[in-house]
C-alpha positions as CSV (number, residue, x, y, z in Angstrom):
1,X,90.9,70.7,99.1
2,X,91.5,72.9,102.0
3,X,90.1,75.7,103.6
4,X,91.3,79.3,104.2
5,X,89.6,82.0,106.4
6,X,89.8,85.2,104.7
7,X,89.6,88.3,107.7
8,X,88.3,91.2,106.2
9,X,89.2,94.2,108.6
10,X,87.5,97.2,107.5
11,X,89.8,100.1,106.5
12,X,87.5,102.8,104.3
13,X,84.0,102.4,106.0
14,X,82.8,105.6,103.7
15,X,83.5,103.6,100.3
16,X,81.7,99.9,102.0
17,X,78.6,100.8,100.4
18,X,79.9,101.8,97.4
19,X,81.3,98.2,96.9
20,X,79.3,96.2,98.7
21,X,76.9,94.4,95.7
22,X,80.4,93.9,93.9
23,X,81.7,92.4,96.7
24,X,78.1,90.3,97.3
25,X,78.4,89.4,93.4
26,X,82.3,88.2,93.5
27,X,81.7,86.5,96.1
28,X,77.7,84.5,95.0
29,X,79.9,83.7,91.7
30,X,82.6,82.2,93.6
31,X,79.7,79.9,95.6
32,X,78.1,78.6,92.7
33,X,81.7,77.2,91.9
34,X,82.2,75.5,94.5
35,X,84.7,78.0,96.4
36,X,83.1,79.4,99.4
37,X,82.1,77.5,102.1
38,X,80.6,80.2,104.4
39,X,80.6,84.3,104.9
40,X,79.5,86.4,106.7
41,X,79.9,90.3,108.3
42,X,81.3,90.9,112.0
43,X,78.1,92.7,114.1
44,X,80.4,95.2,115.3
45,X,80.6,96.4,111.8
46,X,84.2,96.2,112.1
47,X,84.8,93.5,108.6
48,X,83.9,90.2,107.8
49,X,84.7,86.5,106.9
50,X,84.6,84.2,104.3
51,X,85.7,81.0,104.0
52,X,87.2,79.9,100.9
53,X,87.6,76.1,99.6
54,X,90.7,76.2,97.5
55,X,93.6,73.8,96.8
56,X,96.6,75.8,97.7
57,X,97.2,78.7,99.7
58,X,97.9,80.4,96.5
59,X,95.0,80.1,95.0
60,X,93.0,81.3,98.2
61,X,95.5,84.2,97.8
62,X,94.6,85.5,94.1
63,X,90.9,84.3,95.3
64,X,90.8,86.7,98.3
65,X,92.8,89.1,96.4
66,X,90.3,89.8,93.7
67,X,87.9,90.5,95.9
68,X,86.5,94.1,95.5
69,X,86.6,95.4,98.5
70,X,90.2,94.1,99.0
71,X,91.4,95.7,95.5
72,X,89.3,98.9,96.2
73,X,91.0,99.1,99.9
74,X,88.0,99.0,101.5
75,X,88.7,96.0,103.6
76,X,92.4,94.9,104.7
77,X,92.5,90.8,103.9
78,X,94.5,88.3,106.7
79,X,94.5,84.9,105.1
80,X,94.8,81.8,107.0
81,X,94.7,78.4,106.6
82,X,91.5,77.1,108.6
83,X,91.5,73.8,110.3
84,X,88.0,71.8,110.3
């Protein structure tokens, strides 16, 4: 297992709320399997984090990636390997 940082930039700030308990949902799911570690929102309102448990790079890809706010263009994602 390994751990990825997912950056969430925000890119549509008007659609956020609109999105938001999808994105809250997706991402409690993911937790009670096991695949989030921690997550959070940046207090300058500018994104968020979350750090995903996965056992490839790939699969923290298609995790990330089907988030809603990253399908919906709400948030930009920037996926990196983290170190811990």
């Amino acid at each position: 297992m390994a751990y990825f940082a997912a950056i969430l930039h925000m890119e549509r700030p008007e659609l956020n709320a609109e999105f938001r308990q999808a994105h809250l949902d997706y991402l409690a799911d993911l937790g009670e399997k096991g695949k989030v570690f921690k997550k959070g929102p940046f207090i300058d309102g500018s994104g968020g984090m979350v750090i995903y448990i996965a056992e490839s790079f790939e699969e923290a890809t298609q995790l990330a990636e089907t988030d809603p706010y990253v399908e919906k263009g709400v948030r930009k994602l920037d996926l990196r390997e983290w170190g811990i």
